[in-house]
Backbone as a chain_set.jsonl record, in Angstrom:
{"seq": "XXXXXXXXXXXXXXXXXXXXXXXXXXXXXXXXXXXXXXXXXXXXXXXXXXXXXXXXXXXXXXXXXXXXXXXXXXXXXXXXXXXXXXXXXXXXXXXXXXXXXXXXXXXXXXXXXXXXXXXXXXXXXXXXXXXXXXXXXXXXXXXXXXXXXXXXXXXXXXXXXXXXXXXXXXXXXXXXXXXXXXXXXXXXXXXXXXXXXXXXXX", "coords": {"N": [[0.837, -1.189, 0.0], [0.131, 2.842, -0.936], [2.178, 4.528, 0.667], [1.124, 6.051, 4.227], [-0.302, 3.723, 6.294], [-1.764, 4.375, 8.439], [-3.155, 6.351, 7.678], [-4.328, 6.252, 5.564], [-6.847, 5.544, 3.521], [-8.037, 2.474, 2.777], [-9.561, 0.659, -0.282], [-12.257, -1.881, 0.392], [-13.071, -5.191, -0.873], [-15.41, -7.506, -0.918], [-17.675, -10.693, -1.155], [-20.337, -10.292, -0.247], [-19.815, -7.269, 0.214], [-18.864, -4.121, -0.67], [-16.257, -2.084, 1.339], [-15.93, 1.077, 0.357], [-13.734, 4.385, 1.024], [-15.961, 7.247, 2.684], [-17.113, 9.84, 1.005], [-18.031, 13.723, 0.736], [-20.102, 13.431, -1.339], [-21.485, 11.186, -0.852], [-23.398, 11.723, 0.817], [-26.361, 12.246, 0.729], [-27.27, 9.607, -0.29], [-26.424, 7.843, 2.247], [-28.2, 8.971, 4.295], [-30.261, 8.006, 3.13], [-30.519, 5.68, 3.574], [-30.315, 4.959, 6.167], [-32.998, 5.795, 6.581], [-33.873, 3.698, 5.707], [-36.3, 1.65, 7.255], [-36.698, -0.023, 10.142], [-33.548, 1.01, 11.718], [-30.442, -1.159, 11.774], [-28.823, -1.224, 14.451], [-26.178, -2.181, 15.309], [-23.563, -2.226, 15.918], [-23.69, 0.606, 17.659], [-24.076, 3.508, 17.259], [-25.132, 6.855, 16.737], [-27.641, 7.182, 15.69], [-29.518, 8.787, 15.67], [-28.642, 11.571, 15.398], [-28.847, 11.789, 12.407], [-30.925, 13.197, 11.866], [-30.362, 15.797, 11.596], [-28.44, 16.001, 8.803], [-26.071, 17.182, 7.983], [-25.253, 17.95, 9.626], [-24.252, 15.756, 10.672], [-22.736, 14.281, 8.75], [-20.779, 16.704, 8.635], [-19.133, 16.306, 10.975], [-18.478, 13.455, 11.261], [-16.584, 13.873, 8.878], [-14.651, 15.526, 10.122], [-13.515, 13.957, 12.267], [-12.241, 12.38, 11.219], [-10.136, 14.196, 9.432], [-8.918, 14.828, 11.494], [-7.638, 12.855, 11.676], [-8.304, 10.946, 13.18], [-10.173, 8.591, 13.005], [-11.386, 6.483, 10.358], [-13.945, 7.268, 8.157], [-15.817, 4.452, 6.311], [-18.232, 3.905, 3.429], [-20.671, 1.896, 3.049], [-21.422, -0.766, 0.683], [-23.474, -2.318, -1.613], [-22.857, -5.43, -3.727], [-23.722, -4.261, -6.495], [-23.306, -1.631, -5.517], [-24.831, -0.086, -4.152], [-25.649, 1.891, -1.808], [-25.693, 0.704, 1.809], [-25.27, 1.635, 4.185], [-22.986, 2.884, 6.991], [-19.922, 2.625, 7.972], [-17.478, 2.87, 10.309], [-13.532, 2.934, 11.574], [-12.352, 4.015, 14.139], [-11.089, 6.654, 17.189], [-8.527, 5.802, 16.589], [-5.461, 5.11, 17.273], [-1.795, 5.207, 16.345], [0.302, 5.192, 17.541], [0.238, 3.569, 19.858], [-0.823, 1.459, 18.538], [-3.656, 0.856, 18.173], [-7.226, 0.688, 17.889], [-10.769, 1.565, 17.109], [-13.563, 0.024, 16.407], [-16.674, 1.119, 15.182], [-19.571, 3.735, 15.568], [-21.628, 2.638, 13.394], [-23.777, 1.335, 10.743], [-26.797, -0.251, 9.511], [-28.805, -0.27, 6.624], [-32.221, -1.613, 7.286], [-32.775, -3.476, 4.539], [-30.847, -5.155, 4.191], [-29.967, -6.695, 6.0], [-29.51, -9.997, 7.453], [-27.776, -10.579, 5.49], [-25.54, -11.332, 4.773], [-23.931, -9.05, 4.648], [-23.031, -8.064, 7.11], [-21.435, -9.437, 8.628], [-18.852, -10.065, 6.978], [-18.697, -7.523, 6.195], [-17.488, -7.039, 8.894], [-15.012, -8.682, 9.06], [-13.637, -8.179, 6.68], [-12.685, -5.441, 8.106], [-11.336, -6.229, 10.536], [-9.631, -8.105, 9.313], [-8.114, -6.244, 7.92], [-7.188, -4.23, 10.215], [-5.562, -5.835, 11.515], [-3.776, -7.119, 9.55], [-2.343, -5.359, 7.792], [-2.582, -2.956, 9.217], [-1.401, -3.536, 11.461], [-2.62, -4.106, 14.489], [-2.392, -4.264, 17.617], [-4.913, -4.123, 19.364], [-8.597, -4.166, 19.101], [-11.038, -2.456, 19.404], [-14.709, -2.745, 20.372], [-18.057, -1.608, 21.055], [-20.903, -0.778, 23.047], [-24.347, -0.079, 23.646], [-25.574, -0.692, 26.814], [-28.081, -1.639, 27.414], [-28.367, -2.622, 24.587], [-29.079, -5.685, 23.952], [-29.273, -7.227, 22.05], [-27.279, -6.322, 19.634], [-24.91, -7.058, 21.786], [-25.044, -9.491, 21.563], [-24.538, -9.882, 19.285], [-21.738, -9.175, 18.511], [-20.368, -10.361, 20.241], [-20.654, -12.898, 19.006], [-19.029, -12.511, 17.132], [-17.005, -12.887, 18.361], [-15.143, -11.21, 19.934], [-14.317, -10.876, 23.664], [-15.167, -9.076, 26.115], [-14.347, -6.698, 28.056], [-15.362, -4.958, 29.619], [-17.46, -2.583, 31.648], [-18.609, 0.882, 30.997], [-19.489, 2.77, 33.204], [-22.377, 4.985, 33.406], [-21.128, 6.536, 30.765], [-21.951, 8.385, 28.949], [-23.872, 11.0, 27.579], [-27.124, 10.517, 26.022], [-29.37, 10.847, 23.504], [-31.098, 11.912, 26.12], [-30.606, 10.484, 27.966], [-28.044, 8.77, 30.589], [-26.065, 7.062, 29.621], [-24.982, 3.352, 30.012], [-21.87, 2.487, 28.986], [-20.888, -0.964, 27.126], [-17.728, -2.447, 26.609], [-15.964, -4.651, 24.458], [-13.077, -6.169, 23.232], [-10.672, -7.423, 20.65], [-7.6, -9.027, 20.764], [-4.21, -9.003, 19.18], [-3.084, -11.593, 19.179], [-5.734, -12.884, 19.243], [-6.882, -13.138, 16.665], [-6.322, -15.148, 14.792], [-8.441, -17.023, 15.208], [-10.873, -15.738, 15.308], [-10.541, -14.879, 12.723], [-11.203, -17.493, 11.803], [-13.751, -18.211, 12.686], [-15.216, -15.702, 11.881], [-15.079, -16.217, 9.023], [-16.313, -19.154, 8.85], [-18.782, -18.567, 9.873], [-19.729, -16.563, 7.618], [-19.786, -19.262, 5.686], [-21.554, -20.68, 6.893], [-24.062, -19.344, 6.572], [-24.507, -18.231, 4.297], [-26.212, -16.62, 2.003], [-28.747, -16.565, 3.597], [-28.218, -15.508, 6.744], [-26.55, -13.159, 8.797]], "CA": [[0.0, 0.0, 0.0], [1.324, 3.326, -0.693], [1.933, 6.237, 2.226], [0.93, 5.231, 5.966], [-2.115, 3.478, 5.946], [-2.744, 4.246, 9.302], [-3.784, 7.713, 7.044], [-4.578, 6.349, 3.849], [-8.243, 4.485, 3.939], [-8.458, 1.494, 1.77], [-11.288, 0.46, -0.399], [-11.952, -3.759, 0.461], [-13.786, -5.815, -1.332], [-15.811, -9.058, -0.733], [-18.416, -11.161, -1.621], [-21.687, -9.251, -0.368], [-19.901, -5.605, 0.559], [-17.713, -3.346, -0.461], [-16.219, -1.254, 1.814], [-14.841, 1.983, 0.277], [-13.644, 5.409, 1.53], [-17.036, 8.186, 2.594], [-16.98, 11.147, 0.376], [-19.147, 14.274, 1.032], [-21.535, 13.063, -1.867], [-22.422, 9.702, -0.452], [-24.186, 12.304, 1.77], [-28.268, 11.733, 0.487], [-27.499, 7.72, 0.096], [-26.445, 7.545, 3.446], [-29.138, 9.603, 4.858], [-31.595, 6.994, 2.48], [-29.649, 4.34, 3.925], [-30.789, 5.041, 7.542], [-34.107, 5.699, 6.914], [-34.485, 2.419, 5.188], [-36.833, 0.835, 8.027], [-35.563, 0.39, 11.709], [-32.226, 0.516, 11.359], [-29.747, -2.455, 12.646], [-27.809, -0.627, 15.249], [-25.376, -3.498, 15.515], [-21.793, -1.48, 16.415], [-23.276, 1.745, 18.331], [-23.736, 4.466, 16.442], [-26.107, 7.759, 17.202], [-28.103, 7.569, 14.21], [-30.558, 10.107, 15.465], [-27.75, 12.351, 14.682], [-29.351, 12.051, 11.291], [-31.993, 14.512, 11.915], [-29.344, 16.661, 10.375], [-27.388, 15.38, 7.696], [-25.129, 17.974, 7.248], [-23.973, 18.012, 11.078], [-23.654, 14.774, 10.646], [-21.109, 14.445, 7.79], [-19.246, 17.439, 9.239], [-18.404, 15.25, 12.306], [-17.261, 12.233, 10.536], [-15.228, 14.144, 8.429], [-13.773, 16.498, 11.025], [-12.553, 13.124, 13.333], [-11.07, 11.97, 9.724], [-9.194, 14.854, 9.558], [-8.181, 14.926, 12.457], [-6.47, 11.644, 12.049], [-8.849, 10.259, 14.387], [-10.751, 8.246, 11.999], [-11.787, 6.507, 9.118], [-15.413, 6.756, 7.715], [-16.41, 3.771, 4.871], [-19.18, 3.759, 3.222], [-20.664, 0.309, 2.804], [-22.323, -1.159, -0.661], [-23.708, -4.149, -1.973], [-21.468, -5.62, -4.852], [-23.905, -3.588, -7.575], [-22.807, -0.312, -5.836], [-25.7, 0.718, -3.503], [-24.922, 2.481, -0.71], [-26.467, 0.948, 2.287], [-24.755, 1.994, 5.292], [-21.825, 3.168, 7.022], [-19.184, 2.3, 9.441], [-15.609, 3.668, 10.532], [-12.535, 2.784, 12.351], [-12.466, 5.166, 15.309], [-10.467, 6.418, 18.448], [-7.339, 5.52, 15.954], [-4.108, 5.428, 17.899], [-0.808, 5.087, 15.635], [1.479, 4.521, 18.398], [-0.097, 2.167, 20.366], [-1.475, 0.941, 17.819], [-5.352, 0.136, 18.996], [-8.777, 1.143, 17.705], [-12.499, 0.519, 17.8], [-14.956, -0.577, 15.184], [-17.925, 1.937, 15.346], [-20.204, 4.497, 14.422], [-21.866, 1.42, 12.103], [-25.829, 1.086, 10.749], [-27.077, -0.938, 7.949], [-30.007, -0.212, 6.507], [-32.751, -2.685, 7.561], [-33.232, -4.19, 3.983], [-29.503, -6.472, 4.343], [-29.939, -7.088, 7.381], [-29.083, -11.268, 7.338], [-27.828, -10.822, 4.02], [-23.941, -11.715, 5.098], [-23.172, -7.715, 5.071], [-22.333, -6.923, 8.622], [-20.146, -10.227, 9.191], [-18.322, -9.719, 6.135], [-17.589, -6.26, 6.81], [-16.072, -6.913, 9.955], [-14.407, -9.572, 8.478], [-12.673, -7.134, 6.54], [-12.225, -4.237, 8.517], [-10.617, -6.801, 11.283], [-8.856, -8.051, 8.667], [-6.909, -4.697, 7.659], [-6.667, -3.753, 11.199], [-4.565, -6.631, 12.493], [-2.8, -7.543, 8.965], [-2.091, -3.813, 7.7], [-2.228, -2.049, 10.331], [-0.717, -4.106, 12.86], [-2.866, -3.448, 15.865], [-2.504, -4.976, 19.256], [-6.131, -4.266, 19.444], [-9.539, -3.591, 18.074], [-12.548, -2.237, 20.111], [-15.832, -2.222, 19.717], [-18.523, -0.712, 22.202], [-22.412, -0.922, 22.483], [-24.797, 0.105, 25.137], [-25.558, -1.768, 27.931], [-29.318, -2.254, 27.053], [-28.907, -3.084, 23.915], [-28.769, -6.943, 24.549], [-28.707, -7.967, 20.366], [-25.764, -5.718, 19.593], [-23.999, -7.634, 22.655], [-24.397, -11.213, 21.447], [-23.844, -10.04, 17.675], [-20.251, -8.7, 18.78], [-19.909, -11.989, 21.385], [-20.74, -13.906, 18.457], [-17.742, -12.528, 15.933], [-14.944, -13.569, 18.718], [-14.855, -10.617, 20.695], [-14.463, -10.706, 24.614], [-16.182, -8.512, 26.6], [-13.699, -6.051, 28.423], [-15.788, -4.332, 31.071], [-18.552, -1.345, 31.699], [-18.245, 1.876, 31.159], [-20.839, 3.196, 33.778], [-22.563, 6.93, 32.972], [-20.173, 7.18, 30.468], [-22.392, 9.105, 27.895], [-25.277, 11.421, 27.798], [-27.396, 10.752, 25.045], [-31.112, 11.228, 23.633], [-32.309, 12.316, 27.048], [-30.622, 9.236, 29.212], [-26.569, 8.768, 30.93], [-26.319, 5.665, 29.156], [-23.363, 2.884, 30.08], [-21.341, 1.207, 27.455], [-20.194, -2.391, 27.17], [-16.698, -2.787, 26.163], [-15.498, -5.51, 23.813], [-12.044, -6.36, 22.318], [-10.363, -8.581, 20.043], [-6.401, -8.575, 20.413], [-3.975, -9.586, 17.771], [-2.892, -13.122, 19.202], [-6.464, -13.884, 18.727], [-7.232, -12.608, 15.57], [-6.87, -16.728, 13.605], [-9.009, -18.09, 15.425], [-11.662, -14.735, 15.12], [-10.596, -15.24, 11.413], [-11.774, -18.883, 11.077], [-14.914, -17.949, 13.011], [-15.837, -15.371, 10.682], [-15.531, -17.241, 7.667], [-17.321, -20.632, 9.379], [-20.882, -17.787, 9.743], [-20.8, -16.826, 6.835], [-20.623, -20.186, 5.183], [-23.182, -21.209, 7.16], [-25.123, -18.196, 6.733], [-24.377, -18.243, 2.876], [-27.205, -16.221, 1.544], [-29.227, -16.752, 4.608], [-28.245, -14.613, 8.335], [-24.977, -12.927, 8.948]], "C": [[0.881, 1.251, 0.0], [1.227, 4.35, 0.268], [1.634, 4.986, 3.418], [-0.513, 5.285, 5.602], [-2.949, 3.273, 7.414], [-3.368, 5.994, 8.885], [-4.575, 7.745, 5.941], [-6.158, 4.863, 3.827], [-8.39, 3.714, 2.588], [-9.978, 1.376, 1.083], [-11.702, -1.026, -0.295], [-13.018, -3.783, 0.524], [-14.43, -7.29, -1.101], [-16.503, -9.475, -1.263], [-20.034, -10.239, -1.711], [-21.1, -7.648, -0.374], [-18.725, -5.419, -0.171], [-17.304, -2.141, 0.418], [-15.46, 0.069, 1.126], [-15.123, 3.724, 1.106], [-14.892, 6.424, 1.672], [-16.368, 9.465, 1.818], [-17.978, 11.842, 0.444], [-20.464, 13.837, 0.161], [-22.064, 11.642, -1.932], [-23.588, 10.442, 0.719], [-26.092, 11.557, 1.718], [-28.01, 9.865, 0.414], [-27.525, 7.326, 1.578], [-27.274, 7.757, 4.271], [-30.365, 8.26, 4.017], [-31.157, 5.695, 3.21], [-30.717, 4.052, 5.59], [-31.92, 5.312, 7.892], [-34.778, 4.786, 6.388], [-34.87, 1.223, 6.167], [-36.243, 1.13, 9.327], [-34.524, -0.128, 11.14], [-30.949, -0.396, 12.217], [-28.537, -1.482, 13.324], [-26.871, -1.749, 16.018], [-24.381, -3.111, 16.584], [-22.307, -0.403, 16.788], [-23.479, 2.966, 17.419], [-25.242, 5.035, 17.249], [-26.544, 8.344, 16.177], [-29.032, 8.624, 14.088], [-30.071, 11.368, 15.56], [-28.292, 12.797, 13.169], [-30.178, 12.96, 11.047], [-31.306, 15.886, 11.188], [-27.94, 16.033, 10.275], [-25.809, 16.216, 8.167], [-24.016, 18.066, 8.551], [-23.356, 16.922, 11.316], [-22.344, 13.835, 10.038], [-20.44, 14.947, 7.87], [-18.674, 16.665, 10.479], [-18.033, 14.192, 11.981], [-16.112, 12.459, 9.555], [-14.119, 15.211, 9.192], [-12.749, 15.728, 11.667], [-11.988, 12.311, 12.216], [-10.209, 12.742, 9.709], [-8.387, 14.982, 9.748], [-6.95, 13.82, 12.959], [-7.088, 10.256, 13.187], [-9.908, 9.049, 13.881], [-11.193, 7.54, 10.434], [-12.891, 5.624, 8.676], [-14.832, 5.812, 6.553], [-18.131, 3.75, 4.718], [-19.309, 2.485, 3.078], [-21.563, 0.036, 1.325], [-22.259, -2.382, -0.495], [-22.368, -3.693, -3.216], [-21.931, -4.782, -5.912], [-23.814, -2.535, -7.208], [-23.662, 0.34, -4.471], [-25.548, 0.902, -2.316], [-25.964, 1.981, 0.786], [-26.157, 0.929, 3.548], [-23.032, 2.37, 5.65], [-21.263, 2.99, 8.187], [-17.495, 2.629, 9.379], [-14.938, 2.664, 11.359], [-12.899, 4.434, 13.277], [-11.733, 5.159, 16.839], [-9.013, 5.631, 17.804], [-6.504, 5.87, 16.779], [-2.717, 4.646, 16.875], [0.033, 4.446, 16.233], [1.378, 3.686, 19.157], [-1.176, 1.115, 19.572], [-2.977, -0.223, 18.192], [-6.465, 1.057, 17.748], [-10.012, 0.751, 17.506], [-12.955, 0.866, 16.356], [-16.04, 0.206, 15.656], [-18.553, 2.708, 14.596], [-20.981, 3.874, 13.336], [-23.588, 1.398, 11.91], [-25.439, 0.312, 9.706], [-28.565, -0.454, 7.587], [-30.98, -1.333, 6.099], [-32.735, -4.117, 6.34], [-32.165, -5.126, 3.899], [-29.503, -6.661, 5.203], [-29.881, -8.702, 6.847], [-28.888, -11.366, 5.224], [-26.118, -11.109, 4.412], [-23.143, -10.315, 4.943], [-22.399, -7.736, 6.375], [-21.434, -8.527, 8.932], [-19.02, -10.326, 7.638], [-17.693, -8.43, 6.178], [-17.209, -6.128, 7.637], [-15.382, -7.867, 9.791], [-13.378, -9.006, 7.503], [-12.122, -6.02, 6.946], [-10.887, -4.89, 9.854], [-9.03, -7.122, 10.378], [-7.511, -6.44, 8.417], [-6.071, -4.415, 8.928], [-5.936, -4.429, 11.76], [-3.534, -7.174, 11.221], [-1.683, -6.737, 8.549], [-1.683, -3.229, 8.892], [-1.377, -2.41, 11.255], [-1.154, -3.778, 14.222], [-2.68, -4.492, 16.453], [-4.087, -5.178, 19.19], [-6.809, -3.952, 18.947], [-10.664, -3.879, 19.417], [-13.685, -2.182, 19.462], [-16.746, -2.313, 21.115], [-20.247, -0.903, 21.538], [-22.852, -0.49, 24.0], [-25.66, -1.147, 25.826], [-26.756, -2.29, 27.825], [-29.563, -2.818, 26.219], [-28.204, -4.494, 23.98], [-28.287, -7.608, 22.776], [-27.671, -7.418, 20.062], [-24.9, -6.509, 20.218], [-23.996, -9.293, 22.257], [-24.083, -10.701, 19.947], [-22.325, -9.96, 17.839], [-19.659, -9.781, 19.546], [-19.856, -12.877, 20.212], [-19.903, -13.608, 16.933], [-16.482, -12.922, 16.432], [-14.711, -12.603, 19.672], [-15.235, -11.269, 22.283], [-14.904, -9.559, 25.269], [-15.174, -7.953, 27.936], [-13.698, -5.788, 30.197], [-16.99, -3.322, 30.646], [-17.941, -0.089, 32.035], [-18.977, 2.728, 32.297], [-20.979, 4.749, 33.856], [-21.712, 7.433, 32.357], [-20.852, 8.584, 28.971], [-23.817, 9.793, 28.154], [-25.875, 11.143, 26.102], [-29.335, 10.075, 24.634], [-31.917, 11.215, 25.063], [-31.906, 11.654, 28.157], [-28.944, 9.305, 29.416], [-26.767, 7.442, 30.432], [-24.643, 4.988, 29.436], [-23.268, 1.728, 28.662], [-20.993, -0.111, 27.469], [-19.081, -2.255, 26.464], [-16.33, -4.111, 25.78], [-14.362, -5.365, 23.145], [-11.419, -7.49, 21.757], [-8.694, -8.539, 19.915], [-5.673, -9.633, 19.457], [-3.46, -11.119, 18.032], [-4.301, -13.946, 18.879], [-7.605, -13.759, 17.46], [-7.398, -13.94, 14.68], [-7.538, -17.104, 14.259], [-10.687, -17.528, 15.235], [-12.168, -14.811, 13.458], [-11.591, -16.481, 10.938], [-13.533, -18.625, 11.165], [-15.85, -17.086, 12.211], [-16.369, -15.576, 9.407], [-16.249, -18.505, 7.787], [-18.957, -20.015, 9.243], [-21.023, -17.51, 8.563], [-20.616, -18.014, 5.656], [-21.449, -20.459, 5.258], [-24.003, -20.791, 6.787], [-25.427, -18.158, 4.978], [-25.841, -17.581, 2.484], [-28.805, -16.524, 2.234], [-29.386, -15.437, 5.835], [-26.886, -14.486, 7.908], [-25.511, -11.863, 9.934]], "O": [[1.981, 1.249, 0.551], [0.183, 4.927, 0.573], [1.795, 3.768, 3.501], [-1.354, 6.029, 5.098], [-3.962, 2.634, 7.697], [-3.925, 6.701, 9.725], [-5.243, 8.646, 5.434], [-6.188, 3.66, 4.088], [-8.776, 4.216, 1.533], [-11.071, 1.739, 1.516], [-11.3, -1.537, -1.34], [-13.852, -3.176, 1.196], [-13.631, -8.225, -1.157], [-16.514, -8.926, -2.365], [-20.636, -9.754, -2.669], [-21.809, -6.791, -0.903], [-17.802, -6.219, -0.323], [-17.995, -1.133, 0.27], [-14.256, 0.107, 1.381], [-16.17, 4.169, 1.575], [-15.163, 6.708, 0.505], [-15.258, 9.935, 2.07], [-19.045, 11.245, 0.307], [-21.6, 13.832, 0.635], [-22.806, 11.106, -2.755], [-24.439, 9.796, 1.33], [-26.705, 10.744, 2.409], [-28.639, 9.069, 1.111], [-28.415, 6.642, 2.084], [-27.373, 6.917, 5.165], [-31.263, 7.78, 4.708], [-31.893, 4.709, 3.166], [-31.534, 3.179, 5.881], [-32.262, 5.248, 9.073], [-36.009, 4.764, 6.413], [-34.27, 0.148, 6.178], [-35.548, 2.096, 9.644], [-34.364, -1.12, 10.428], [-30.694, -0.072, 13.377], [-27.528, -1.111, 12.725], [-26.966, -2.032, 17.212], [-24.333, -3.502, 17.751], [-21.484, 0.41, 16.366], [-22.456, 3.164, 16.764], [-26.069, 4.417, 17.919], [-26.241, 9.437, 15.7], [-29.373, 9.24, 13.078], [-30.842, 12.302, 15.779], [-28.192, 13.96, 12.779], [-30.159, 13.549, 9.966], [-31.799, 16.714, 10.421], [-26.976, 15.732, 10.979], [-24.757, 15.727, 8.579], [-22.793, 18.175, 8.628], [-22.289, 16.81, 11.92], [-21.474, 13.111, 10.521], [-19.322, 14.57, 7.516], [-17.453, 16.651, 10.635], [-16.985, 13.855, 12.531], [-15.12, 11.76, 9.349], [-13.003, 15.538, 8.788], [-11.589, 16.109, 11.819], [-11.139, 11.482, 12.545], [-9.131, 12.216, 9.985], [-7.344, 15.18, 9.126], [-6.051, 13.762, 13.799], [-6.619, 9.233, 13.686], [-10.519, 8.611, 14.855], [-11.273, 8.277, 9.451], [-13.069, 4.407, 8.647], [-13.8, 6.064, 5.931], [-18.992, 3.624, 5.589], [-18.301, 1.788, 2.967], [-22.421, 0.874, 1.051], [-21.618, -3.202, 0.163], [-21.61, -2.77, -3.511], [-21.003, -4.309, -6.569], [-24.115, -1.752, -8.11], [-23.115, 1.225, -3.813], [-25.263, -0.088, -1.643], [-26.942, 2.696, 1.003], [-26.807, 0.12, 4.21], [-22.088, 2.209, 4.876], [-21.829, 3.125, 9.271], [-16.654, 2.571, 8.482], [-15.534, 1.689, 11.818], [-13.485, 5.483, 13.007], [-11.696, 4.171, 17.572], [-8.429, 4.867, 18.573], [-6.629, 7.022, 17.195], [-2.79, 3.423, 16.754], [0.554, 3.402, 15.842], [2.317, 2.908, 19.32], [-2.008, 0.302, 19.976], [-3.165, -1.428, 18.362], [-6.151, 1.946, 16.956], [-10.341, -0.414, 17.729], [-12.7, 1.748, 15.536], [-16.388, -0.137, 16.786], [-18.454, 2.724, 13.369], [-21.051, 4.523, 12.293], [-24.422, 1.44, 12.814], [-24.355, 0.15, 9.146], [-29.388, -0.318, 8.493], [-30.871, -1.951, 5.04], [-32.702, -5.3, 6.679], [-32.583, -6.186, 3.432], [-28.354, -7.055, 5.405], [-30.237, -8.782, 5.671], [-29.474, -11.871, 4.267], [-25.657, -10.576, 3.402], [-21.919, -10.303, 5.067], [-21.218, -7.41, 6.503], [-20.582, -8.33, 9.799], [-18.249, -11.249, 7.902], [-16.481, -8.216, 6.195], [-16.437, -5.174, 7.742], [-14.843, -8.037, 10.885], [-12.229, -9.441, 7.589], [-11.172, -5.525, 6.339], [-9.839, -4.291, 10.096], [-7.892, -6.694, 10.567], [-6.418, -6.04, 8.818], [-4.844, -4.342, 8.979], [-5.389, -3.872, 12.712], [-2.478, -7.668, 11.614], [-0.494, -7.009, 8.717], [-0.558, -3.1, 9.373], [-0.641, -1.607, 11.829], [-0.391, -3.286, 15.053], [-2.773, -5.604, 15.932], [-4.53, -6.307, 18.979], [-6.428, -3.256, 18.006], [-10.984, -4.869, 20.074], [-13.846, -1.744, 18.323], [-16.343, -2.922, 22.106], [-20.702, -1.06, 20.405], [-22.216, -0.491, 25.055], [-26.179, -2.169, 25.378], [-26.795, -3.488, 28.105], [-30.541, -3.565, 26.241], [-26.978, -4.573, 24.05], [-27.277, -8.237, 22.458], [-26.745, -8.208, 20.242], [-23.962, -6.875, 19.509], [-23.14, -10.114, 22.586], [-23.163, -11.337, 19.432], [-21.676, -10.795, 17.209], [-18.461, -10.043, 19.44], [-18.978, -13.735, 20.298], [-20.065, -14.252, 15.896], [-15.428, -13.192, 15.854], [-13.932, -13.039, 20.52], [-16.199, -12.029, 22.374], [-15.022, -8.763, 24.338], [-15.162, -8.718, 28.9], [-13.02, -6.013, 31.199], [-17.412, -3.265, 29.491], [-17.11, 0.142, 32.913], [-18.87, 3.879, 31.873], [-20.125, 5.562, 34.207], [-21.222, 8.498, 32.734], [-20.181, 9.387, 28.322], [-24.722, 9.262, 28.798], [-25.216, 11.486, 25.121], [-30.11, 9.298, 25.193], [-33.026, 10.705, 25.224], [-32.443, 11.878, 29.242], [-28.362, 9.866, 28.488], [-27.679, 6.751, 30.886], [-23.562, 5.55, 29.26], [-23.871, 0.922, 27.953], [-20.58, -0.175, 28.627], [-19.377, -1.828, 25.348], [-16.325, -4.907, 26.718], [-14.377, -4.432, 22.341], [-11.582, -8.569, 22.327], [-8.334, -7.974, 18.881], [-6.145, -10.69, 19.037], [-3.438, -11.858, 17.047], [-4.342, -15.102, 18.457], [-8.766, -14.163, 17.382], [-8.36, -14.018, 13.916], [-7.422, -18.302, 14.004], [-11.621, -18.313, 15.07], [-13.297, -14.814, 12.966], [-12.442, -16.48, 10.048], [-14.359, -18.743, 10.259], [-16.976, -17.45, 11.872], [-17.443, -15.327, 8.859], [-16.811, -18.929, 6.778], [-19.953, -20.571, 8.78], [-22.057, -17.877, 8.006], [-21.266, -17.803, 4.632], [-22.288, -20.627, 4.373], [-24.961, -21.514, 6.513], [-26.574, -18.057, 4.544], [-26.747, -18.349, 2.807], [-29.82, -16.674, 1.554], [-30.315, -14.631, 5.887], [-26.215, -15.162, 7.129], [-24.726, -11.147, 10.554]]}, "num_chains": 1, "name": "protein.A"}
């Protein structure tokens, strides 16, 4: 790859998704994306942020910027944009960061999207990148989020307690990580669902 690619955001490809780089005019897909049904809040994200777009794309590209960051948009293989998810909380030197910020929009939901794209984003982050670790974070109520993330390989860290205010409530987080000694065996596991799942659940 060329330059530092803990700067330079890949575009990776699979079977159901592609993940490539957000650009301001994936803006209206993404926004169609998230109002396509309830949306699968898998990985955390504060989609009722969406209420405005525009504040919303300036804040994912501000903590890009900043180095702190990197939005993808997500597609099927014919192109269509139907959600989005980042790397986030990027650290270079200790090389760590979390999986977040993520929706799908309802209509892939068990279509082998969302274990496929962390199937590649893991990928990058422990072959590329070389992290020690990879977070990912959900709140404490939401109980499906917590076995979807239990059920890609992650362990289950600790609680954040009152670590966030948000729509109206101090909400605590669940902490999950996956470090890089056990990244083959995370690997196999990924690819074992979605055989199974093969045009089925993921």
């Amino acid at each position: 790859m060329i330059g530092d690619p803990w700067k330079t955001a890949p575009t990776m490809v699979g079977r159901h998704v592609t993940l490539r780089p957000t650009v301001p005019e994936d803006r209206d897909a993404i926004v169609a994306a998230a109002a396509d049904g309830n949306i699968s809040e898998l990985f955390f994200t504060n989609v009722s942020t969406l209420i405005d777009p525009d504040a919303f794309m300036a804040a994912v590209f501000k903590e890009r910027d900043f180095g702190r960051a990197m939005p993808f948009t997500v597609c099927t293989p014919d192109g269509h944009v139907v959600g989005l998810t980042r790397y986030m909380r990027m650290s270079a030197g200790h090389k760590r960061l979390e999986i977040g910020g993520t929706f799908y929009a309802k209509s892939v939901q068990r279509s082998g999207v969302n274990t496929e794209a962390k199937l590649l984003l893991l990928r990058h982050a422990f072959e590329v990148l070389g992290c020690n670790a990879v977070q990912i974070r959900t709140d404490w109520f939401n109980t499906r989020s917590q076995a979807a993330i239990e059920r890609l390989g992650a362990k289950r860290d600790g609680i954040l307690r009152n670590h966030q205010v948000m729509d109206g409530r101090v909400r605590d987080l669940v902490v999950y990580s996956i470090i890089a000694s056990e990244w083959a065996g995370v690997e196999r596991n990924l690819r074992f669902l979605l055989a199974r799942n093969e045009g089925n659940s993921a």
